[in-house]
C-alpha positions as CSV (number, residue, x, y, z in Angstrom):
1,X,-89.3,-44.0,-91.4
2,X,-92.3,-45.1,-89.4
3,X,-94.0,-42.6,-86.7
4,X,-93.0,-43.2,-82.9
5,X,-96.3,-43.4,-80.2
6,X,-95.9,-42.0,-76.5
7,X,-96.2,-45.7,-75.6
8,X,-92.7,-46.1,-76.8
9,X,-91.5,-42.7,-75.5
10,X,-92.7,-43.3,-72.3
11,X,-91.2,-46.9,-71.9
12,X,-87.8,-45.1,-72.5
13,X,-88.5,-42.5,-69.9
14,X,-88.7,-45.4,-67.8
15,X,-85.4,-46.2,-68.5
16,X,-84.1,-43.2,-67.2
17,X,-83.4,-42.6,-63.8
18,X,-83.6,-39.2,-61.2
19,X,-80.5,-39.8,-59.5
20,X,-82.1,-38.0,-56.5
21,X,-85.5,-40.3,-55.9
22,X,-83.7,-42.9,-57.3
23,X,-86.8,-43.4,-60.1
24,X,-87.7,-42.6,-63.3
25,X,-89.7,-39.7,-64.1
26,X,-93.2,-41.6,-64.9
27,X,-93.3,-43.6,-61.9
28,X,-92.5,-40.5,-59.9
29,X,-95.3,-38.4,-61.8
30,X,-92.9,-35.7,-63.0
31,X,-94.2,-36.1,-66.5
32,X,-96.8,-33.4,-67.0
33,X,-97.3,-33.8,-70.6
34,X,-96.1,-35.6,-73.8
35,X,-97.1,-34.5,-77.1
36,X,-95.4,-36.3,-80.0
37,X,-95.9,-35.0,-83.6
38,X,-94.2,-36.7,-86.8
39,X,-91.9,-37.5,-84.0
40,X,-90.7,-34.1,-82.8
41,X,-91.0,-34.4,-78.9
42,X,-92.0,-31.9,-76.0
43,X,-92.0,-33.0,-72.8
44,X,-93.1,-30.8,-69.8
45,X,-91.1,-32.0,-66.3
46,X,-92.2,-31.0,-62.8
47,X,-90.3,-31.5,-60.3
48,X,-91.3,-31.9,-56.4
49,X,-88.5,-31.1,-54.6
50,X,-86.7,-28.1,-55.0
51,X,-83.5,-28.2,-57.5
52,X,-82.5,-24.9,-59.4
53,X,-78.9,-26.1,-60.0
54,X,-80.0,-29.3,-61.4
55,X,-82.7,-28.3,-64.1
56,X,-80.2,-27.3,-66.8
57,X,-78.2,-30.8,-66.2
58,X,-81.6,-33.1,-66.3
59,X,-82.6,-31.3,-70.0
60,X,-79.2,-32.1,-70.7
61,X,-79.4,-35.7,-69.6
62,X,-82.6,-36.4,-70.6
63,X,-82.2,-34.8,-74.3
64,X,-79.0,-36.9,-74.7
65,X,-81.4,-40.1,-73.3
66,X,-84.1,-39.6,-75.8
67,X,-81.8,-38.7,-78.9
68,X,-81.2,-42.9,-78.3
69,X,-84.6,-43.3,-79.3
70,X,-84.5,-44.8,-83.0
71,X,-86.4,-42.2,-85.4
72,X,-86.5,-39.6,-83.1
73,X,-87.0,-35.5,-84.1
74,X,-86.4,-32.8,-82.6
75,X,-86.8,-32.7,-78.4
76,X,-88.4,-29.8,-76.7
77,X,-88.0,-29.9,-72.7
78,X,-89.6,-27.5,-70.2
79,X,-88.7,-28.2,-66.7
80,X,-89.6,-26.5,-63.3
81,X,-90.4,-27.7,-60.0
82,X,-93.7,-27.6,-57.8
83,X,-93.5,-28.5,-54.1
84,X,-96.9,-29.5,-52.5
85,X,-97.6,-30.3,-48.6
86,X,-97.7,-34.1,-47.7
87,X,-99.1,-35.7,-45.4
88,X,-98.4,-36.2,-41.7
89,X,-99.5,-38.1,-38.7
90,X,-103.5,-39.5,-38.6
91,X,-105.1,-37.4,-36.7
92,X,-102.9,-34.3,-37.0
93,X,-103.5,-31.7,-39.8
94,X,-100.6,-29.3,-41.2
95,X,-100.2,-26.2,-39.8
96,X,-101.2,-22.8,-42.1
97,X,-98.3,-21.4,-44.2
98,X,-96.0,-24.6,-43.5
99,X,-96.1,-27.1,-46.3
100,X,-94.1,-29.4,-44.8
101,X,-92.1,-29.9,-41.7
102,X,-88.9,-31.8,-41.5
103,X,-87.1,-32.7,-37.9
104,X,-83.3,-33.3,-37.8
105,X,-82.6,-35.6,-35.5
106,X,-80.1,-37.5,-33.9
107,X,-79.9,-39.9,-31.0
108,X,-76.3,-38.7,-29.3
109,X,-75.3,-35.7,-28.9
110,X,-71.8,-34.1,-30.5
111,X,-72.5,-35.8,-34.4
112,X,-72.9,-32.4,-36.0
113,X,-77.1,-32.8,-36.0
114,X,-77.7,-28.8,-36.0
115,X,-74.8,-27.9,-38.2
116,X,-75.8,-30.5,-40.8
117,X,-79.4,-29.0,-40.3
118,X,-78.7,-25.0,-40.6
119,X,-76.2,-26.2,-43.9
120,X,-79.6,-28.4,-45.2
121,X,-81.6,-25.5,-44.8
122,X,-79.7,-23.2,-46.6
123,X,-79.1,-24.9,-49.3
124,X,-82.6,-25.7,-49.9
125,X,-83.4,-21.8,-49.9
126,X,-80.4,-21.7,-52.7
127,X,-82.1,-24.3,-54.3
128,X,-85.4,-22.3,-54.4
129,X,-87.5,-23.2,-51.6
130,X,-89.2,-20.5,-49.0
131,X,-87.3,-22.4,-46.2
132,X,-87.2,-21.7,-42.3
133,X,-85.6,-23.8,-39.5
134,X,-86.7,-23.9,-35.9
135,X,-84.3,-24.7,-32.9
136,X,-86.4,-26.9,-30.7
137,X,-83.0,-27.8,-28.9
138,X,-84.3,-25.8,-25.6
139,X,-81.6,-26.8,-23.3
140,X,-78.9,-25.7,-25.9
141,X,-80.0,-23.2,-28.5
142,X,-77.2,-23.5,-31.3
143,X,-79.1,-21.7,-34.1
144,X,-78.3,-18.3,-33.5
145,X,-75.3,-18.3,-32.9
146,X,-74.8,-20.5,-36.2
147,X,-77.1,-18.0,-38.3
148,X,-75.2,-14.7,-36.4
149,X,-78.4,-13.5,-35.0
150,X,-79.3,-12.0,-31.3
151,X,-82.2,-10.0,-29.8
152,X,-85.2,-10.8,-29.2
153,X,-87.8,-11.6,-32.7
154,X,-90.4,-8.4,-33.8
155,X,-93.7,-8.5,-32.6
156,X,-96.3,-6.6,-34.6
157,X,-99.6,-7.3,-32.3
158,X,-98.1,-8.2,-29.3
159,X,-98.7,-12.1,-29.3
160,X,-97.0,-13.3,-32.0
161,X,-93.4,-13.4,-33.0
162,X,-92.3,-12.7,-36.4
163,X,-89.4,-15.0,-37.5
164,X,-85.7,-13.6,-37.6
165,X,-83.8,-13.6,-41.0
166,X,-80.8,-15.0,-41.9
167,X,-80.0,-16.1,-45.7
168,X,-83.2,-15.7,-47.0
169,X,-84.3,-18.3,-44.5
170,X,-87.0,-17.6,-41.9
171,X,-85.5,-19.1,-38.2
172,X,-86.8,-18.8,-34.8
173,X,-85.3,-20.0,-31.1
174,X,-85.7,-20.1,-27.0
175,X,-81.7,-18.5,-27.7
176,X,-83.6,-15.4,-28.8
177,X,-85.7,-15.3,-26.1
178,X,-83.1,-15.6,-23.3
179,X,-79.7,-14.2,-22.5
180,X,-76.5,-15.8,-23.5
181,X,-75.1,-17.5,-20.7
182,X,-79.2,-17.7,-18.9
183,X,-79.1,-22.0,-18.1
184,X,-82.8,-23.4,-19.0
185,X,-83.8,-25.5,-15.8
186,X,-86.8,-26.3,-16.7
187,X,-88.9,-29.3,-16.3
188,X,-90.2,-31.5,-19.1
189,X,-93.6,-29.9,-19.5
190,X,-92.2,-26.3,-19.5
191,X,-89.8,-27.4,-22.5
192,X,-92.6,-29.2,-24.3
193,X,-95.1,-25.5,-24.3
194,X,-91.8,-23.6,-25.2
195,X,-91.8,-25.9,-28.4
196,X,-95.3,-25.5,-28.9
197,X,-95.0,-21.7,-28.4
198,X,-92.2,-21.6,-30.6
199,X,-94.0,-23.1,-33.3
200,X,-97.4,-21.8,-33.3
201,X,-96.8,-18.2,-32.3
202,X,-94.3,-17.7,-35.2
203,X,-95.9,-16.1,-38.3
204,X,-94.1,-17.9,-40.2
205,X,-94.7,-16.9,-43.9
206,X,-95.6,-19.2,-46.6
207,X,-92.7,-22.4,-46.4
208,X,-92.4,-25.0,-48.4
209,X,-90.5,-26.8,-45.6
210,X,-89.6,-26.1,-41.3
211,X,-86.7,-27.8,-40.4
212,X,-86.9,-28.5,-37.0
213,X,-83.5,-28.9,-35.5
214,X,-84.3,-31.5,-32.2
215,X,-82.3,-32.0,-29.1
216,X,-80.2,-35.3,-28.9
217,X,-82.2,-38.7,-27.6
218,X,-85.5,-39.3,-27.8
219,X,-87.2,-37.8,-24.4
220,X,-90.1,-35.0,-24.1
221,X,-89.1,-33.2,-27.1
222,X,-89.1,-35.8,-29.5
223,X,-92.4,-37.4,-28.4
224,X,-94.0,-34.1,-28.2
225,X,-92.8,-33.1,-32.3
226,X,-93.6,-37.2,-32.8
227,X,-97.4,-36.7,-31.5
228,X,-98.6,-33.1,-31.5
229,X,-96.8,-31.7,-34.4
230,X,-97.5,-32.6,-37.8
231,X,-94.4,-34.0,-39.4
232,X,-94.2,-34.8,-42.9
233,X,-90.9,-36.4,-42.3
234,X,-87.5,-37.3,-40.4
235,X,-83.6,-37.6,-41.4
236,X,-81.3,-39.0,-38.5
237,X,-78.0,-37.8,-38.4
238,X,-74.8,-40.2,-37.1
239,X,-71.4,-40.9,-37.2
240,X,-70.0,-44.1,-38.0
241,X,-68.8,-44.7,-34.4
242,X,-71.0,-47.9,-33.5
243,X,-72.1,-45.9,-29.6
244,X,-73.4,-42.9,-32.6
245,X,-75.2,-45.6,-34.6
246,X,-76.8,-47.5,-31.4
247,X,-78.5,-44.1,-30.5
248,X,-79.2,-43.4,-34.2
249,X,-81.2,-46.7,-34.3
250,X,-83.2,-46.1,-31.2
251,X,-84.3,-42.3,-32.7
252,X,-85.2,-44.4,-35.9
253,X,-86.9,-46.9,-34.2
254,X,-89.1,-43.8,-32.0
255,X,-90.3,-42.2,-35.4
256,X,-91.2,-45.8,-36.7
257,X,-93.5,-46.3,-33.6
258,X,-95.3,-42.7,-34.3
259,X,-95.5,-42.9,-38.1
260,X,-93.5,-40.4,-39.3
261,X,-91.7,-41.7,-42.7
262,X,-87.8,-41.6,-41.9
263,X,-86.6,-39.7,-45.1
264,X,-83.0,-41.1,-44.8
265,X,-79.8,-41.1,-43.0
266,X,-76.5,-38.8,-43.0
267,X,-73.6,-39.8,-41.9
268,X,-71.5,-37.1,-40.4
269,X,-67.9,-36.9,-40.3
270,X,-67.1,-40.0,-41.9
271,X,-63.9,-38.8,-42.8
272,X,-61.5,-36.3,-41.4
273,X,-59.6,-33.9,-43.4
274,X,-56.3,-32.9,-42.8
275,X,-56.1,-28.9,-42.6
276,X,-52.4,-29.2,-43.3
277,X,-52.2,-31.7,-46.3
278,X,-55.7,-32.8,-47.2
279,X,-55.2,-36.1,-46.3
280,X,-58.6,-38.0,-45.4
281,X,-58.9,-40.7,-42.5
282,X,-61.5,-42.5,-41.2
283,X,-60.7,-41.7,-37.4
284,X,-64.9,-43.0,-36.3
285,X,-65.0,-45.9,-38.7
286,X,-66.3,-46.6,-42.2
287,X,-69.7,-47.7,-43.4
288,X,-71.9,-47.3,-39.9
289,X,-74.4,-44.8,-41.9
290,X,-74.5,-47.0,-44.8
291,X,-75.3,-50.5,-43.1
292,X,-77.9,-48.8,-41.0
293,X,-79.7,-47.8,-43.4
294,X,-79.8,-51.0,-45.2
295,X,-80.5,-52.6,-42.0
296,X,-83.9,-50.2,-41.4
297,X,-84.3,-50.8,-45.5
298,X,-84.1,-46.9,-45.2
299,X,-82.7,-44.5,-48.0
300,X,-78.9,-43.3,-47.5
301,X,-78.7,-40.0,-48.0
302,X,-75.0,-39.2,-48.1
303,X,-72.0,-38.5,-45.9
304,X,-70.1,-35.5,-44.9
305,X,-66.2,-34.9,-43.9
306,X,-65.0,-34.2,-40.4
307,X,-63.7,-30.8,-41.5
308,X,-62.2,-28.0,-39.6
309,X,-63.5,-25.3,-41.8
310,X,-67.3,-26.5,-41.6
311,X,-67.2,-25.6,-37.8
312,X,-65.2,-22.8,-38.2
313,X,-68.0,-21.4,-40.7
314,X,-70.9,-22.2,-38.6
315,X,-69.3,-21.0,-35.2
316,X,-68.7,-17.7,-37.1
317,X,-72.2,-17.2,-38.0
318,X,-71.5,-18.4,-42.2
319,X,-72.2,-21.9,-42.3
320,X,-70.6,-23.3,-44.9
321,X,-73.5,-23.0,-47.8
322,X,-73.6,-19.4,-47.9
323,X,-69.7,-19.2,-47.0
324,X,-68.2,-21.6,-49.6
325,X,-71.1,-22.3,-51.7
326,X,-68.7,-23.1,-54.8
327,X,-67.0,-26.0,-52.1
328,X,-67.2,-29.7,-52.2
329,X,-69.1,-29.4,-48.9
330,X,-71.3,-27.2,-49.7
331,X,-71.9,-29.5,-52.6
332,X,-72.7,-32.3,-50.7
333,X,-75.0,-30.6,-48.2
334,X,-76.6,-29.5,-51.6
335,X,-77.3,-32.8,-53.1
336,X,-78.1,-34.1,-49.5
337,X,-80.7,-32.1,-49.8
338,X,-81.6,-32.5,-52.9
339,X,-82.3,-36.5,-51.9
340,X,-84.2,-35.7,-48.5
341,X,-86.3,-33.7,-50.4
342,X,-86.8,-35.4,-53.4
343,X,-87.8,-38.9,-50.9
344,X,-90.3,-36.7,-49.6
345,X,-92.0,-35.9,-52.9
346,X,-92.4,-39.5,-53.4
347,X,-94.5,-39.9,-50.1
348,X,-98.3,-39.3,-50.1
349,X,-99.5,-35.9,-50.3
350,X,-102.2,-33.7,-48.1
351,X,-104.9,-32.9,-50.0
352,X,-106.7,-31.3,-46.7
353,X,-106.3,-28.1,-48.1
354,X,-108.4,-29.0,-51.5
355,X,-111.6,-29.5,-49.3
356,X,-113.9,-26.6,-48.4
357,X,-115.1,-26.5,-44.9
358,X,-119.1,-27.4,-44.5
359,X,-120.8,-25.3,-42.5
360,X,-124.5,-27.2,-42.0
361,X,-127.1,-24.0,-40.8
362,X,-130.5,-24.3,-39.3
363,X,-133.0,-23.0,-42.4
C-alpha cells in the first residue's frame, strides 16, 4: 500500500462542501493544519462563524468523507470556531468591543424584520457568540417588549449606559429611555444623534456581532448606519408579496450604493401554518425571496413560516429561540444564522486592530 501526500488529502477536502458558506473548507481557510503520517490523518478545523450544534455533525461528515480516501488510516479531527472583526466601510473604522455589526433591514414595514432579528440574535448567542442587538427603530421601539425588558439601562459613571440583559444577549433601545405609550415626534436629525447616542454611549462588552434592528425604508436612519456606522454587513428581510419585494430591492439597492456587503436575504412568512390542522399555504406568494436574490446574484438565506406561535412568543417576551429551541422554527432561525454568519466569514477581514499606533515625538 503506497503512502498518501496532503496534496491528495487536500484535493478531497475540496470535494467537500460547508453547507453553510456553500465552500469547501480550503478555499474558505478553515484548514488550520494537516499532518499525515503512514497515512493516519489529523486535521485541525476552525470555523468563523459561530456553530456549537454543528461541530459534532461536520467530524461526523467529514470522517465519513475522508474514510473514501483509498489507503486511508486512522482520522483525527479537532474542530472549534474563531470569529474575527471584518471589515467595513472605507473611511470608517470598527468601533472598540464590537467585532462586527450586522443591520436587519427591510424596505416595508409589517414583514416580521425585528422578530426575525431578536430570533437571529438569539440563536447566535446559543450558538456561542457574545451577541447584542440594538433597536435603532426610534419611532417604534419593538425590542423590549420582544426581550420582556422595561426601565431605564444602569449607569455606572453617569454618561454611559450599560446594556440590558435578556438571554445572555446584551440589547439596548430609545423604548428604554421613554415611557410606553410617550410618541417620538422628532425630526430627522434628532433620530439620527439618538442612534448615534444609542450606539456609542453603550458599554457594550466584548461582541462578536451588534445586530442592529433598522426602521422600515431607507430614510435618515438607514443613511446614517450606511455612512457613519461601521457595518460589516446587511441581511434584508421580505415577504414574497411582490409590493414586500419592490421595497426589499430598493433597501438592497441603498446598501449597494454605500458599500456594505448584503449578506443575504430571508424570506419571511412564506407559508402559513394552520393552528388548527398544520396545513401550510402560501397566502403572499411563492418564490419572491428566492428570485430576488438571484436577481441581485445575492445569497438566499432561508425562509420562515407565517406562524401564529412565533408572534405569540415574541409578543410575550420568549421569542421563539429561547421558547421552543427544540422546534422547527427555531431550527431554521438557527441555520439562518448559521448562513448569515458563515457569508460573513468569507468577506475580508479588519486587520486595523493588528497595527500599533505611531506616536512620532520631537527628540
Amino acid at each position: 500500500m503506497s503512502n498518501l501526500n496532503k496534496a491528495q488529502v487536500e484535493a478531497h477536502l475540496q470535494n467537500f462542501i460547508d453547507p453553510h458558506t456553500n465552500t469547501d473548507l480550503i478555499h474558505a481557510k478553515a484548514i488550520k493544519n494537516i499532518i499525515l503520517e503512514q497515512n493516519n490523518l489529523q486535521i485541525t478545523i476552525s470555523l468563523g462563524y459561530p456553530a456549537k450544534s454543528y461541530l459534532e455533525t461536520l467530524q461526523q461528515d467529514l470522517t465519513a468523507h475522508l474514510q473514501t480516501l483509498a489507503g486511508i488510516g486512522t482520522i483525527q479531527i479537532t474542530v472549534d470556531t474563531n470569529i474575527v472583526a471584518h471589515s467595513v466601510q472605507q473611511a470608517l473604522k470598527a468601533l472598540p468591543n464590537i467585532k462586527n455589526i450586522i443591520a436587519v433591514a427591510s424596505g416595508k414595514g409589517g414583514v416580521g424584520k425585528s422578530t426575525t432579528a431578536v430570533n437571529l440574535a438569539l440563536a447566535l448567542a446559543a450558538e456561542g457568540a457574545e451577541v447584542g442587538i440594538l433597536d435603532a427603530d426610534i419611532y417604534g421601539p419593538s425590542i423590549p417588549t420582544m426581550l420582556g425588558l422595561s426601565g431605564y439601562p444602569a449607569s455606572e459613571d453617569g454618561k454611559t449606559m450599560q446594556p440590558k440583559i435578556a438571554y445572555g444577549i446584551q440589547t439596548n433601545s430609545i423604548g428604554y429611555l421613554i415611557d410606553q405609550d410617550q410618541p417620538m415626534i422628532w425630526r430627522g436629525p434628532m433620530v439620527t444623534n439618538a442612534l448615534q447616542q444609542l450606539l456609542n454611549d453603550t458599554k457594550w462588552e466584548n461582541l462578536d456581532y451588534l445586530i442592529v434592528d433598522l426602521p422600515p425604508g431607507t430614510g435618515d436612519i438607514q443613511l446614517t448606519l450606511s455612512q457613519q456606522i461601521p457595518v460589516s454587513g446587511a441581511i434584508i428581510v421580505t415577504t414574497p408579496q411582490d409590493i414586500a419585494l419592490i421595497d426589499a430591492q430598493r433597501g438592497l439597492g441603498m446598501f449597494e450604493k454605500v458599500k456594505v456587503p448584503v449578506l443575504g436575504i430571508v424570506e419571511n412568512m412564506s407559508t402559513h401554518v394552520c393552528s388548527a390542522c398544520g396545513h401550510t399555504e402560501a397566502i403572499f406568494g411563492t418564490g419572491g425571496g428566492l428570485m430576488m436574490s438571484k436577481k441581485n446574484n445575492t445569497e438566499f438565506l432561508g425562509s420562515l413560516p407565517l406562524d401564529i406561535k412565533i408572534r405569540e412568543f415574541a409578543d410575550s417576551g420568549r421569542p421563539t429561540v429561547v421558547s421552543e429551541p427544540e422546534s422547527p422554527a427555531a431550527a431554521m432561525y438557527t441555520e439562518i444564522a448559521r448562513k448569515m454568519t458563515a457569508k460573513l466569514a468569507l468577506k475580508a477581514k479588519d486587520f486595523s486592530s493588528k497595527f500599533p499606533n505611531i506616536v512620532i515625538q520631537n527628540t
